[in-house]
C-alpha positions as CSV (number, residue, x, y, z in Angstrom):
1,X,50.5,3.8,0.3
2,X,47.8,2.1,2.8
3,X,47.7,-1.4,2.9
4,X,44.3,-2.7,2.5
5,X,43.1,-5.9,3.6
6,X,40.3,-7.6,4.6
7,X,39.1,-9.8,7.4
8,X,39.0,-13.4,6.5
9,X,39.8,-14.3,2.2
10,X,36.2,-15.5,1.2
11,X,35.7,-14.4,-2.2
12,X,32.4,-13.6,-3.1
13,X,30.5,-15.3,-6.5
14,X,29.6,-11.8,-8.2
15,X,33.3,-10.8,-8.0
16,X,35.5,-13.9,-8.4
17,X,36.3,-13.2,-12.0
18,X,38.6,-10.2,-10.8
19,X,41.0,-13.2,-8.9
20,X,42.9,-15.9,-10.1
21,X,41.2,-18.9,-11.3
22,X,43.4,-21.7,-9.8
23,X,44.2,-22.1,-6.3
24,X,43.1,-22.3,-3.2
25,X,40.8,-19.3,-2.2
26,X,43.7,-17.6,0.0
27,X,46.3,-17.9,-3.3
28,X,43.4,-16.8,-5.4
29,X,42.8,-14.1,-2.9
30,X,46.6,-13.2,-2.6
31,X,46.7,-12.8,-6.9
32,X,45.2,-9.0,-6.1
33,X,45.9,-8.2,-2.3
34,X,48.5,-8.8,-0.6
35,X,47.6,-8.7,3.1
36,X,45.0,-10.2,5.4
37,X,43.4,-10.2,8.7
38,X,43.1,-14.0,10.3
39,X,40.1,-13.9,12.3
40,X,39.4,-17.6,13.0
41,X,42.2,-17.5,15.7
42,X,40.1,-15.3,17.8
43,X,37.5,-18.5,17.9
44,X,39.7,-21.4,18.1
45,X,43.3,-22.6,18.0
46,X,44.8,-23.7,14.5
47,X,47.5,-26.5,14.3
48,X,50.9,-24.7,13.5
49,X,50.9,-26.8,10.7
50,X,48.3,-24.8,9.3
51,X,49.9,-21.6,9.7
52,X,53.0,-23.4,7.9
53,X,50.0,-24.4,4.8
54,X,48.9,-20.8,4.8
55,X,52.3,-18.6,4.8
56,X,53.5,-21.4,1.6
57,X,50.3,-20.3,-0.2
58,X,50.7,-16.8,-0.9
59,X,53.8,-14.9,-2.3
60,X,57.3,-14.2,-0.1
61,X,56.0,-10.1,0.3
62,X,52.3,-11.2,1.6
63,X,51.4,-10.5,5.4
64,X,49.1,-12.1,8.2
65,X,47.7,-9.7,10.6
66,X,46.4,-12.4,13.1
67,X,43.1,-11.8,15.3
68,X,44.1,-12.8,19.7
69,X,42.2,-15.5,20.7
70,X,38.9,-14.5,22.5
71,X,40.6,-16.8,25.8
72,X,43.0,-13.9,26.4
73,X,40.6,-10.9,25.5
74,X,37.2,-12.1,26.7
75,X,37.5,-15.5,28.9
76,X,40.5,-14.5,31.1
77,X,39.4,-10.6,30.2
78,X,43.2,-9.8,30.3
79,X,43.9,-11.2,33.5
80,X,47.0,-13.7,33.8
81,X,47.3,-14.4,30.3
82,X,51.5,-14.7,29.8
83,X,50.6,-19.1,29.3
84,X,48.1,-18.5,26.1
85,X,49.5,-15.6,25.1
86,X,53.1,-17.6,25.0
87,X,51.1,-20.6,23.4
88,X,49.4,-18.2,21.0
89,X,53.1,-17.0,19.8
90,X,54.6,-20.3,19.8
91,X,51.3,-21.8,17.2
92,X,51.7,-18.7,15.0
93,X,55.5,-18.8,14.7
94,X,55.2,-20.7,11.3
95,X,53.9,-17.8,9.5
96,X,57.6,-16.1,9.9
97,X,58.2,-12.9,8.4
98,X,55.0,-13.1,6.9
99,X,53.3,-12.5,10.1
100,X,51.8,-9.1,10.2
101,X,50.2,-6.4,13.4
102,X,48.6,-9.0,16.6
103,X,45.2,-7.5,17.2
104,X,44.2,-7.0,20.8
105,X,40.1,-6.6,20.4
106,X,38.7,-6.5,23.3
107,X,35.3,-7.0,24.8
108,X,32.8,-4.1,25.2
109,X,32.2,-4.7,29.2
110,X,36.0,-4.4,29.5
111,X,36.9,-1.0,31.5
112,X,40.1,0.0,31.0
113,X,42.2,-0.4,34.7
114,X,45.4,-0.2,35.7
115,X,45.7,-3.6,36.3
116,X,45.4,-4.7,33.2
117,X,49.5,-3.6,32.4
118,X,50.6,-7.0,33.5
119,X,48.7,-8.1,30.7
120,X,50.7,-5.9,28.1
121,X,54.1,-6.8,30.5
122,X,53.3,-9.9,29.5
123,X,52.7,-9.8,25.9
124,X,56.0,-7.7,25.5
125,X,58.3,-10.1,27.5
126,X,57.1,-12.7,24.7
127,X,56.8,-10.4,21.9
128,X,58.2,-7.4,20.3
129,X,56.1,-7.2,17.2
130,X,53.2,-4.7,16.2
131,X,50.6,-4.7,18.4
132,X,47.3,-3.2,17.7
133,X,44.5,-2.4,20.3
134,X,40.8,-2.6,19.2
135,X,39.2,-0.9,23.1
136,X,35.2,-0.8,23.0
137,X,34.8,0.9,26.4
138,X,34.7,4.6,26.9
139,X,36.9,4.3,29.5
140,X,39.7,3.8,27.3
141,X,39.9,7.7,26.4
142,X,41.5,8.4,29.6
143,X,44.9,10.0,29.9
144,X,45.6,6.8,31.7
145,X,45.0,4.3,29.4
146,X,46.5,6.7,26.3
147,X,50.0,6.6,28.7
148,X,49.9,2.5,29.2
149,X,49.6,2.3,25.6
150,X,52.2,4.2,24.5
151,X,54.5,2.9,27.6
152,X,53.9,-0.5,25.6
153,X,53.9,0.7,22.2
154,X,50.6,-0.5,21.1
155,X,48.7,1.0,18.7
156,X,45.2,1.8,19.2
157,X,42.9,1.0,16.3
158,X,40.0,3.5,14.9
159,X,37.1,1.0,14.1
160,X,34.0,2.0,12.1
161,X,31.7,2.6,13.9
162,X,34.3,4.3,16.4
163,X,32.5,3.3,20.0
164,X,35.8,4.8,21.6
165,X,38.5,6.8,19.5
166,X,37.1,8.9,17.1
167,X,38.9,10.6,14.5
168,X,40.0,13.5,15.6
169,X,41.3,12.4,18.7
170,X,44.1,10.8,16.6
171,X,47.3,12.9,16.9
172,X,49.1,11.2,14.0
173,X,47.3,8.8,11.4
174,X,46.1,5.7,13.1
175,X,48.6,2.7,12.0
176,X,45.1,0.1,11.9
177,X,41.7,0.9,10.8
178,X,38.9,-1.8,11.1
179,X,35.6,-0.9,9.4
180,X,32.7,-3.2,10.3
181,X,30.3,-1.5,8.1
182,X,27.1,1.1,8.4
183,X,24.8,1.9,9.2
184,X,24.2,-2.3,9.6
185,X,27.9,-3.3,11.3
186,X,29.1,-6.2,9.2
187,X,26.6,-6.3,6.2
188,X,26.8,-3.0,5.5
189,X,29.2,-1.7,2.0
190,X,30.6,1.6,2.2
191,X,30.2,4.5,-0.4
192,X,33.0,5.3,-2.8
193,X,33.3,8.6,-0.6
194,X,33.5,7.2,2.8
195,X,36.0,4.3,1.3
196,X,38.4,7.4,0.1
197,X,38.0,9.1,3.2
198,X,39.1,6.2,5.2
199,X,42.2,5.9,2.7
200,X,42.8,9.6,3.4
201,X,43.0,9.1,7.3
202,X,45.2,6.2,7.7
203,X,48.6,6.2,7.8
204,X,51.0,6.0,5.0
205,X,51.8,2.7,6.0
206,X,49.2,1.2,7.7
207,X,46.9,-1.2,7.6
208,X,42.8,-0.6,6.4
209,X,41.0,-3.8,6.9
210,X,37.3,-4.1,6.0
211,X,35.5,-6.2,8.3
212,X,32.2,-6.0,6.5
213,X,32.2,-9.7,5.2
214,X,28.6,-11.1,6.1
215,X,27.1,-10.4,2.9
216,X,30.5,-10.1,0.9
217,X,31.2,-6.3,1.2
218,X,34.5,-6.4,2.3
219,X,36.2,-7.8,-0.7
220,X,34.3,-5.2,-3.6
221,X,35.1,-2.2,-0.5
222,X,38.8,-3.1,-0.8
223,X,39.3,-3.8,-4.6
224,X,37.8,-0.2,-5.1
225,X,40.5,1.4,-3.0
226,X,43.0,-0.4,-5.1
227,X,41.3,1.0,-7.8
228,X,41.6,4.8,-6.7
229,X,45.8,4.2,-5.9
């Protein structure tokens, strides 16, 4: 069964009466799903402290998927990152086994070059965990870039829109879907038949996180795939 998350755990008014009423609005979130894409990492760095206040508020089988910080991905554009990548690891460590997939997005203007493997070197001398890559340049299609990948087993992510890997080129269900919304990316709320045929296409056990949360979307999106399981 897919798990299905969504980016961030802002409950929107119009549906709040399908969640807990006490709590904070990650426990109330965590009464009815029980996963969750951190996103606020990719902006700025959280006291580890906080990751300890978060992982205590939801239930022992709950999981973080946490967002790379936009330093490694955009600033540094994947160039000598092993420092804040190691610092990233090191603040997230309080999360434990609750700590879900790392997602790699990274930055449309980023080609995909060889040079980039010290970059995934790097992340897997620190790290041995699931790693998820969210590419936004064609170049990432090559034969090239599909070997690095799997020479580092990371897992490439189909987003919605797809401005890279599109369905089909998918040999086995993608482990991490991202769907930002259409046809207005992040505002936009999927139909009940493009929500089941995203549920049909990922993995048994992966992860499908709605990233449609500007207008409160995501949330309703997810709670009527729990509906149809």
């Amino acid at each position: 069964m897919p798990i299905i998350a969504t980016a961030g755990w802002s409950i929107p008014k119009n549906i709040a009466d399908r969640f807990a009423t006490e709590g904070s609005s990650l426990t109330r979130y965590a009464s009815v799903l029980n996963v969750v894409e951190i996103n606020s990492t990719f902006y700025r760095r959280h006291k580890r402290s906080t990751f300890a206040r978060w992982a205590d508020a939801v239930p022992d089988s709950f999981q973080f998927a946490v967002k790379m910080p936009k330093d490694i991905t955009h600033t540094h554009a994947m160039k000598c990152v092993a420092g804040a990548f190691s610092t990233f690891i090191e603040d997230i460590e309080p999360l434990g086994k609750k700590r879900g997939p790392l997602l790699c997005q990274m930055p449309p203007s980023l080609a995909f070059d060889a040079g980039i493997e010290s970059a995934f070197q790097a992340m897997r001398d620190c790290d041995d965990g699931t790693i998820v890559v969210e590419a936004r340049h064609e170049s990432w299609t090559s034969a090239d870039a599909l070997k690095l990948l799997n020479t580092y087993a990371l897992d490439r992510v189909f987003a919605d829109p797809s401005p890279v890997w599109k369905a089909d080129e998918f040999e086995t269900p993608p482990k991490y879907l991202r769907l930002h919304g259409r046809p207005k990316i992040y505002y936009s709320s999927y139909t009940a038949d493009e929500i089941r045929s995203f549920s049909d296409m990922v993995a048994s056990d992966g992860w499908c996180v709605f990233d449609n949360t500007a207008a409160g979307a995501a949330i309703d999106n997810a709670l009527t795939v729990l509906e149809d399981l």
